[in-house]
N, C-alpha and C positions, 0 to 999 in steps of 0.2 A: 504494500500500500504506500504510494507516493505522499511526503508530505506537502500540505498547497506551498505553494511561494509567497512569501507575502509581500505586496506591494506596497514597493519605497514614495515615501510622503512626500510629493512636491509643493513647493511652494505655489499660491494658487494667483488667478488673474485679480481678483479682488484684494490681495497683501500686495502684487507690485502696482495696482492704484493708489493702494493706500499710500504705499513708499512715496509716494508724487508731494505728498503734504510736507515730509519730509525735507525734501530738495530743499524747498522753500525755507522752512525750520533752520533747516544747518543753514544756509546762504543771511536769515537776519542776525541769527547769531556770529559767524563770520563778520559780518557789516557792524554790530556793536562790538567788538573785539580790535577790528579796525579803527573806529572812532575814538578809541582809549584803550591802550595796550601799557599803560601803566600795569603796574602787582594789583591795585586796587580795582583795575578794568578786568583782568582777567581773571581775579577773584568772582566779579560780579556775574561776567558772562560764563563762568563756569556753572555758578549758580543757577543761570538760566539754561541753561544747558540739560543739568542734569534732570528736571523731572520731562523735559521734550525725551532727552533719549528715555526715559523709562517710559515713560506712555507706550514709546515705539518697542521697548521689549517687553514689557507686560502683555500685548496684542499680539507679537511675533511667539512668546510662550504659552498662550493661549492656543493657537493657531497652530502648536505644535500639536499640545491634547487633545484635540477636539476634531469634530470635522465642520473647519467653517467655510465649507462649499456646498451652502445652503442658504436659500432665501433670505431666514431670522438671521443667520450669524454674517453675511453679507451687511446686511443693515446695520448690525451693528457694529462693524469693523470701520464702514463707512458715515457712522455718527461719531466715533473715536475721532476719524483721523476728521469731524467738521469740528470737534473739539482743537483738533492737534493746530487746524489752519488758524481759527483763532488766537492761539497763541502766539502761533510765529507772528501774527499779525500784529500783537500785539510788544512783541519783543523791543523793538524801536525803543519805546516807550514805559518798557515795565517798571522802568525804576520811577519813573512820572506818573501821566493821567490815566496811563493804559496798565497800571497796577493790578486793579480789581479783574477788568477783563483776563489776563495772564490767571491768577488764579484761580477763578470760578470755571475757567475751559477747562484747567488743570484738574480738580475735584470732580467736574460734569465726566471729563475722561475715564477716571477713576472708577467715579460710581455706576460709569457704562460696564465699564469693565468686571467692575465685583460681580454685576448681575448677569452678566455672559457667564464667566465659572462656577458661580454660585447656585444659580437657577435651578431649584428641584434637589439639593442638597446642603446638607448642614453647610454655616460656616463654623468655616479654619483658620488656623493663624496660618495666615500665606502673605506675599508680599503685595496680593490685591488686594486683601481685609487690611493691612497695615495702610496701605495709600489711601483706602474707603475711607478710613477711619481716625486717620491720625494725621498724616503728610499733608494728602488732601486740604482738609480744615485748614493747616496751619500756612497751607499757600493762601486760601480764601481767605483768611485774616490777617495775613500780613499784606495782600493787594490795600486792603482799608488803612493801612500805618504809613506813616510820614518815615522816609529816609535818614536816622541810619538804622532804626528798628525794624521794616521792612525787609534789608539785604542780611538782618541776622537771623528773625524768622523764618525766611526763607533759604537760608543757609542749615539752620536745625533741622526743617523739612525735607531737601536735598539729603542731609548726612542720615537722615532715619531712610529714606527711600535708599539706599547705596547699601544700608546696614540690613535691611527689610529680608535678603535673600540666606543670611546668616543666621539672624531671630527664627526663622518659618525654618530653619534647615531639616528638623526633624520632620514636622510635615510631609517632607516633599519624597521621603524615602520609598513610600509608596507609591509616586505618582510616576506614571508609563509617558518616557520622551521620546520620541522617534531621532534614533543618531543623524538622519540626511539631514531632515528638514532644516534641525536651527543652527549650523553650518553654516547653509547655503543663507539663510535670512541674514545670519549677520555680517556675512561675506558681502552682501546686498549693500546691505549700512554703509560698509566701508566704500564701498563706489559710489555711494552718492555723498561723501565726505571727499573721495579723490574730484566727484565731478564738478564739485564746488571749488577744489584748488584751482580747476582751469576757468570755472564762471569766472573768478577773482582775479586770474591774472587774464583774461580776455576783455573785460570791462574798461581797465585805464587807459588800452591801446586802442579800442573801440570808440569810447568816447572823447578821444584826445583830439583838439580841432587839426593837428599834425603828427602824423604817423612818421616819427625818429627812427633811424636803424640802429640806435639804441634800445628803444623798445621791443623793436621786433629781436632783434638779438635776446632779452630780459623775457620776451613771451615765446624764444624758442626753449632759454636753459629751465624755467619756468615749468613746460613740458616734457622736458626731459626729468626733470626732477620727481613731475608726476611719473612718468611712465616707470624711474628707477623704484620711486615708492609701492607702486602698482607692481615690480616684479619681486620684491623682497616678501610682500605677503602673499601674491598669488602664484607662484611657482614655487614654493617649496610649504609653507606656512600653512597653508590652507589645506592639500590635503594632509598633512601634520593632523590637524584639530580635528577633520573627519577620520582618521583612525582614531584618535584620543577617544573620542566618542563611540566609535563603533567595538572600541574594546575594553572600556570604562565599565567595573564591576556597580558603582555609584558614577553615572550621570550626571549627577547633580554635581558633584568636584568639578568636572568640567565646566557644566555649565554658567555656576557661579562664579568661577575664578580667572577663568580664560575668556568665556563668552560675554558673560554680562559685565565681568569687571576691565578684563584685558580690553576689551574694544572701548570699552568707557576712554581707556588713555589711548590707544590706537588712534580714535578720530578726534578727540581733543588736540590731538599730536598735528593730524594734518590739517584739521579745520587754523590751527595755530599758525603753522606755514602758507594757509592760505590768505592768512591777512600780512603777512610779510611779503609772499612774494609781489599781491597785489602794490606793494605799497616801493617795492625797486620796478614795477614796471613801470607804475606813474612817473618813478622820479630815477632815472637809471644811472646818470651819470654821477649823480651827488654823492660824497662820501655815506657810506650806511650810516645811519643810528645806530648808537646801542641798542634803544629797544625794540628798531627792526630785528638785528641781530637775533637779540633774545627769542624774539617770534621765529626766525626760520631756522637760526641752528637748535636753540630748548627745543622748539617743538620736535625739530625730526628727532634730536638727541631721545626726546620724551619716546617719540616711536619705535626706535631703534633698541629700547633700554626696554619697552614694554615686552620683546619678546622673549626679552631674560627670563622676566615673569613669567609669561606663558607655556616656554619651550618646560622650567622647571615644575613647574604647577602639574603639566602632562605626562613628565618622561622622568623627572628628576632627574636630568642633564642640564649646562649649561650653554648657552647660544653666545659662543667666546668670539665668531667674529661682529657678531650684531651688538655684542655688549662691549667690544673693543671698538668699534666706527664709535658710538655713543659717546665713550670717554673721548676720544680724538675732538669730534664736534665741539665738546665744552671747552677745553685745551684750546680751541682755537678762536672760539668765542671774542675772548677778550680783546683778539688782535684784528677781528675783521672789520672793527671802524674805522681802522685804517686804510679799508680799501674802498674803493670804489662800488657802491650796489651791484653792478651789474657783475662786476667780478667776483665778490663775494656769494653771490648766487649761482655763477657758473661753477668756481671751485666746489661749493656745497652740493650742487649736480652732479660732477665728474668725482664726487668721492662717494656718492652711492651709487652712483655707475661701477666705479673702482668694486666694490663694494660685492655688487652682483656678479660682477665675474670675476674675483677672488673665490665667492663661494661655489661657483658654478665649478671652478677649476678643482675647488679642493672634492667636489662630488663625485666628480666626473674620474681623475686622476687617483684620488684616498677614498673613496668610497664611503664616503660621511664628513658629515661637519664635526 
């Protein structure tokens, strides 16, 4: 007697509409990152950050348990994500008038979403009942607070929604994840976090009343920088995390540590880089800023150093040349306001290009990293 096959979970047409709300999301976010890339700017925009991407992984988790290629869970996927667009819409502004909006989309999200997993079954301490119930709230009441109670409430809210998947951990030992599916969703994430590096560096050169062959130079190495970023996760990384998961005795180690947390800094990483590089396309020949600097070498450093994380979190090995570029970046850090933008971004290019085919060599040649 043959046993049936069982068929592998795709992601469905209704999560990559959803994703579309997204685009948008990372791109305001990005834009206020840009506007203030102080400690204090990127402290804030981190904070808005972090309950957009969870709305976006709470649904992508959902989506894993369930079958939401159906009428009901259609609708409701696509009331999240008119939650999700009011936010982003609302991002410009959340530390202003557009406070409360931010909020109450954020809680409306939520409470969409308790009731998608909840429906017809007890609640659980899970990290939907924690957002219902607690996060939720505390974004809703601090959209109503004056500036600087506002950015700490909703800092408390963010650090409980980030802690939410540790608290529920026991919960979740029973709950059945499909290895393909949330993989490939958050593999998704990440390219709409790389296609917003290139929204950002396509806009300066777009809207500029003269098209410089500095620019265009700054929105080639700009490109190439994505594409180096784009093969460091997608040619070896990614199917990495899909054995991690298809051979993961607990799921859940994965999912919480590499997926929901690792990607957290993954696109923090490049959404960072995408307000840098934006900002030597605009202005390419000027000496860099320091705190362009800090936005495109921290951030890739930030990317580079997350897969230390992940690679250890999966295999209990270390990722010695991604964690060695990282140290390098900071190392150089200091000295790259003394160069020229555009050069400093090319170098920062051609050392994760270096980078990719360092590792390709030692794969190919040593048969491991």
């Amino acid at each position: 007697m043959s046993v049936p096959e069982v068929q592998e979970k795709r992601v469905t047409w209704a999560e990559l509409f959803f994703d579309l709300v997204f685009v948008f999301a990372v791109t305001e976010v990005s834009s206020l990152l840009h506007a203030d890339h102080t400690w204090a700017g990127l402290g804030r925009a981190l904070v808005i950050f972090v309950p957009i991407y969870w709305a976006w992984v709470g649904t992508s988790i959902h989506a894993n348990t369930a079958d939401v290629d159906t009428p009901f869970e259609r609708i409701g996927i696509f009331a999240t994500g008119l939650c999700a667009l009011f936010m982003a819409l609302a991002v410009p502004q959340a530390y202003g008038e557009r406070g409360m909006l931010f909020g109450a989309s954020y809680y409306a999200a939520r409470l969409i979403l308790a009731f998608l997993v909840f429906r017809g079954q007890p609640l659980t301490l899970r990290a939907f009942s924690i957002a219902a119930f607690v996060s939720g709230p505390l974004l809703l009441i601090g959209g109503f607070l004056d500036m600087p109670a506002r950015v700490a409430v909703w800092a408390v809210a963010a650090l409980i929604d980030v802690s939410a998947p540790r608290l529920a951990r026991g919960s979740l030992q029973n709950v059945r994840f499909d290895p393909n599916h949330l993989p490939e969703r958050f593999g998704l994430f990440l390219i709409i976090a790389l296609g917003e590096s290139i929204v950002a560096t396509g806009m300066p050169a777009a809207t500029a009343p003269h098209l410089t062959a500095g620019m265009v130079a700054a929105v080639t190495a700009a490109f190439v920088l994505a594409c180096g970023l784009w093969w460091v996760y997608y040619h070896y990384a990614a199917s990495a995390i899909l054995h991690a998961m298809r051979t993961a005795t607990m799921p859940t180690e994965i999912i919480r540590p590499v997926l929901s947390y690792g990607h957290l800094a993954f696109i923090a990483g490049i959404v960072t880089m995408a307000s840098g590089m934006a900002e030597v396309v605009a202005h390419p020949s000027v000496q860099l800023p320091l705190p362009t600097a800090g936005l495109l070498y921290g951030g890739c450093a930030l990317y580079l150093a997350t897969f230390g994380y992940t690679r250890w979190r999966m295999f209990r090995a270390w990722a010695k040349t991604r964690l060695g570029a990282a140290a390098v970046l900071l190392v150089l850090l200091p000295v790259t306001p003394l160069l020229p933008a555009l050069a400093a971004l090319s170098l920062l290019a051609a050392l994760i290009v270096a980078l990719n085919v360092l590792e390709y060599l030692i794969v190919t040649r040593w048969g491991g990293l």
